[in-house]
C-alpha positions as CSV (number, residue, x, y, z in Angstrom):
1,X,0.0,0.0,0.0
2,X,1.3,3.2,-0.9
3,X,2.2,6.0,1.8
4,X,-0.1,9.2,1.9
5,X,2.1,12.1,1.1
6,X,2.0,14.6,4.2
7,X,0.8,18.2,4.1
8,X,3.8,19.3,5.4
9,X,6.3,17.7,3.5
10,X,4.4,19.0,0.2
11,X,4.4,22.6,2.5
12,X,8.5,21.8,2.4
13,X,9.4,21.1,-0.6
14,X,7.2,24.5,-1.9
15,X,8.7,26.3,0.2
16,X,12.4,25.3,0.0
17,X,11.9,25.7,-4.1
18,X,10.7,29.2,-3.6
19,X,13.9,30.0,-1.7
20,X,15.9,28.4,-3.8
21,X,14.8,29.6,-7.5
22,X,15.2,33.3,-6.7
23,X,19.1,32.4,-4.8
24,X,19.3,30.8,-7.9
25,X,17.4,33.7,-10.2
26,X,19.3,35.9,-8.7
27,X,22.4,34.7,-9.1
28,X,21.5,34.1,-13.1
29,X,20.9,38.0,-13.5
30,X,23.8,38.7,-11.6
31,X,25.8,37.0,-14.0
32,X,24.2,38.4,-16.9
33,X,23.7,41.9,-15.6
34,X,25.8,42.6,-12.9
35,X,24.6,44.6,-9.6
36,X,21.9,46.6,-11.5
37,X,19.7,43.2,-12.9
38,X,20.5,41.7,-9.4
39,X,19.2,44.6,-7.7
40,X,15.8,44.0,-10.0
41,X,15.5,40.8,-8.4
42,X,15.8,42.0,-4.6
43,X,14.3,45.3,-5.3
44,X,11.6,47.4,-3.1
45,X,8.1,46.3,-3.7
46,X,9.3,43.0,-5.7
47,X,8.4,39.5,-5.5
48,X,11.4,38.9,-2.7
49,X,10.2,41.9,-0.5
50,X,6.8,40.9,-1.0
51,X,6.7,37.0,-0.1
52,X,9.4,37.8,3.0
53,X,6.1,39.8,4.1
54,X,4.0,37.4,3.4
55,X,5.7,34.8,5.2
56,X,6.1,36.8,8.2
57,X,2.3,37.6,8.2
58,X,1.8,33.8,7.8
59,X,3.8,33.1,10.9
60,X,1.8,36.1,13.0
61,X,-1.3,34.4,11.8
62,X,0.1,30.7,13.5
63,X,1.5,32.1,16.7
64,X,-1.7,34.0,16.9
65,X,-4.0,30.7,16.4
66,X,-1.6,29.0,19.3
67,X,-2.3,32.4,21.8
68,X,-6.1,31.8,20.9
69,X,-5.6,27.9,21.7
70,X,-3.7,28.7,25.0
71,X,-6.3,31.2,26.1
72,X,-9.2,29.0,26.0
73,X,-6.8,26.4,28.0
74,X,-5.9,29.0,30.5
75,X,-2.2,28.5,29.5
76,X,-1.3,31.8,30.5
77,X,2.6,31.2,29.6
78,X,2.0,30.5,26.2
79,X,-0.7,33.1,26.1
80,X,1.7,35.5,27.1
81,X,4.7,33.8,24.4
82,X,1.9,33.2,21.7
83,X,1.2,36.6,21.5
84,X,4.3,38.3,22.3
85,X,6.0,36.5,19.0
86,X,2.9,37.3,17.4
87,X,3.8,41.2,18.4
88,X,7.3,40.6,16.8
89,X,6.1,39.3,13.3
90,X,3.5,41.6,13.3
91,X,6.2,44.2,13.5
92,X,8.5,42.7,11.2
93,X,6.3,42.5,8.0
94,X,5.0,46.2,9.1
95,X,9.3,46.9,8.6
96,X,9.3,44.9,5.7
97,X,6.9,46.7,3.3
98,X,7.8,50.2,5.4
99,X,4.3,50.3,6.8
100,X,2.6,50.1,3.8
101,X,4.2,53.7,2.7
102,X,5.0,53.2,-0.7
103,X,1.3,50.8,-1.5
104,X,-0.5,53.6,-0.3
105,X,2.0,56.6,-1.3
106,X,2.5,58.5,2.4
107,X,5.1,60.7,2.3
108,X,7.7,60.0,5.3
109,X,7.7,62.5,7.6
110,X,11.1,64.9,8.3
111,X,12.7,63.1,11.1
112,X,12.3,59.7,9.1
113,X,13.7,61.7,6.1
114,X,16.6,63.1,8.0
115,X,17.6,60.3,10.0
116,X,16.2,57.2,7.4
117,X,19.1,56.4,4.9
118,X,16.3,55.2,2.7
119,X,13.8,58.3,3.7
120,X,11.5,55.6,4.6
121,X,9.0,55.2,7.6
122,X,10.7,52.1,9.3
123,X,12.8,51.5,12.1
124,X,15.6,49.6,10.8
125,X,17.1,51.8,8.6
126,X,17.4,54.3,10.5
127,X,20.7,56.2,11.6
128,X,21.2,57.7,15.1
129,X,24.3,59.5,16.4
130,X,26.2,57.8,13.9
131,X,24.6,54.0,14.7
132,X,23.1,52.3,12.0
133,X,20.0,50.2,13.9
134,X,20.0,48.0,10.8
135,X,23.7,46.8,11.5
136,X,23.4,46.6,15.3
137,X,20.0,45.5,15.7
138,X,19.1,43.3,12.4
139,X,22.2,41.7,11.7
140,X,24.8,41.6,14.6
141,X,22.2,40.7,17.6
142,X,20.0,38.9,15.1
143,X,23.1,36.9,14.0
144,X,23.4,36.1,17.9
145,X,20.1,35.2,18.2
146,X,19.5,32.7,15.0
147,X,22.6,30.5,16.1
148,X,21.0,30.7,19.4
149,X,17.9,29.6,18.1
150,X,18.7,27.1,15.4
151,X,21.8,25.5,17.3
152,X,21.8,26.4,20.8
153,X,18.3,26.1,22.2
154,X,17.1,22.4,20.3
155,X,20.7,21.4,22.6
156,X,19.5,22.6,25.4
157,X,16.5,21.5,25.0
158,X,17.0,18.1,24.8
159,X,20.2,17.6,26.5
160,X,18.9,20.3,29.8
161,X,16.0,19.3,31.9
162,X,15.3,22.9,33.4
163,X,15.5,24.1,29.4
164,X,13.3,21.8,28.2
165,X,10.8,22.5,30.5
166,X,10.6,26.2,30.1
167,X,10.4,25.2,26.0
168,X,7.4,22.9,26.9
169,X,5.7,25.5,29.9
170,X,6.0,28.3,27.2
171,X,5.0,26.1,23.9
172,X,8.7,27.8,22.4
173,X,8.2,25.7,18.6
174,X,11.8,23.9,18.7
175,X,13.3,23.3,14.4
176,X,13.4,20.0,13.1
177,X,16.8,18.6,11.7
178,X,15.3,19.6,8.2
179,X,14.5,23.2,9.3
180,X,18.0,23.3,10.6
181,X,19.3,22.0,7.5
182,X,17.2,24.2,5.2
183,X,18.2,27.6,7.1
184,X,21.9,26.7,7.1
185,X,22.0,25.5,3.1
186,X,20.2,28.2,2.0
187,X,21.9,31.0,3.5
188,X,25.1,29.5,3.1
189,X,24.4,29.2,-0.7
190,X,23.6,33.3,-0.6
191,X,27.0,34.2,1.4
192,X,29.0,32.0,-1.3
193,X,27.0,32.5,-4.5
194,X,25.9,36.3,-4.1
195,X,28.1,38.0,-2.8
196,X,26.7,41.6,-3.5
197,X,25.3,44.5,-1.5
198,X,21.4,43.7,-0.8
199,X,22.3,39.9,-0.7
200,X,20.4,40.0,2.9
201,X,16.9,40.6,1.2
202,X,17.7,36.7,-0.3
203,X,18.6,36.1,3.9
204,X,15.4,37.6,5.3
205,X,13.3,35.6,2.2
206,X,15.4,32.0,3.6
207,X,14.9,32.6,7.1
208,X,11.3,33.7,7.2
209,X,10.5,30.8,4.8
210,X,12.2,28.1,7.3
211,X,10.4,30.1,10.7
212,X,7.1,29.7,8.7
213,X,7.5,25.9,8.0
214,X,8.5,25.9,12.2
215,X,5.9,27.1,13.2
216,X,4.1,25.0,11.2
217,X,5.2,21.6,12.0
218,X,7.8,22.6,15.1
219,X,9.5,19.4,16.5
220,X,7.1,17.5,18.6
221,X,9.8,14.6,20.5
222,X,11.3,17.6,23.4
223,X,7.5,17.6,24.5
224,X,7.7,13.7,24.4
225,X,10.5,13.1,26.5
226,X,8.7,15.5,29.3
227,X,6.0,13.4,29.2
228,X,7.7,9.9,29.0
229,X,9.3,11.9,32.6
């Protein structure tokens, strides 16, 4: 008898080929075009801007399913995670497409337009006292934060006992191998293929991608092994 393909490992493979065609697409006009056709490909209000959004809106929408879920159990833990990380995605896709400035055409106003290296209404490209948030904030401490997340806490987790139960108390969704694998690959292949200014739009696309498949299908043995406890 043949095995039923799952949901999610049809959710995957879509997923993973969206990722990879524009590294790959992008790295084709590069070739042919240089910066400027690359540039086309990760450009503001493109497809690559556009389905980073999306998939950070799709992740809001899960998290905030799980804070509805935890609410009618009275989980007030994961009530409070649920829709804190629900807070954070919702404010990451309002930074991705600038708040919806440039769909709607809103002029910025003058302190985003003196202090915005893009002159745009957002937070993370702004420059203060000579500190670019975007370097500091959304790669440094965000670099420290994905290893943290993708090696360091599924180690803890199932390696720690006092870990693994605040992971389990709080309903923290903990990467498969796969997930692991996929965010790795991917953004390894943009660091060693790219290689071009505007290469992290092809990041933020491969890691909201992975943290969407996560949260869709998070690894389900840490809250096992609790139990078997």
């Amino acid at each position: 008898m043949k095995k039923k393909i799952s949901g999610f490992l049809i959710t995957d493979i879509i997923v993973l080929g969206i990722i990879v065609w524009f590294i790959a697409y992008a790295k084709i006009k590069a070739m042919e075009g240089g910066f400027e056709a690359f540039l086309y490909v990760v450009r503001e209000d493109g497809w690559v801007e556009y389905l980073t959004a999306l998939f950070l809106i799709l992740c809001a929408i899960l998290l905030g399913i799980n804070a509805v879920k935890a609410l009618k159990r009275a989980d007030k833990k994961q009530v409070l995670f649920y829709t804190l990380a629900c807070l954070v995605f919702i404010f990451g896709c309002g930074e991705e497409i600038s708040w919806g400035q440039r769909i709607f055409g809103i002029q910025s106003g003058e302190y985003f337009m003196a202090n915005n290296y893009q002159g745009e209404t957002n937070l993370h490209n702004l420059k203060i006292d000579g500190v670019d948030l975007n370097i500091l904030i959304f790669s440094k401490l965000m670099f420290v934060a994905l290893v943290s997340y993708f090696v360091l806490l599924p180690l803890l987790a199932w390696k720690t006992k006092s870990i693994r139960k605040l992971v389990v108390d709080f309903g923290v969704p903990i990467p498969r191998l796969h997930h692991i694998m996929m965010f790795f690959v991917t953004n390894i292949a943009v660091l060693t293929l790219i290689q071009m200014k505007k290469e992290s739009e092809l990041h933020e696309l491969a890691l909201t991608g992975v943290l969407f498949l996560i949260f869709l299908n998070p690894a389900k043995r840490i809250k096992e092994v609790v139990v078997r406890k």
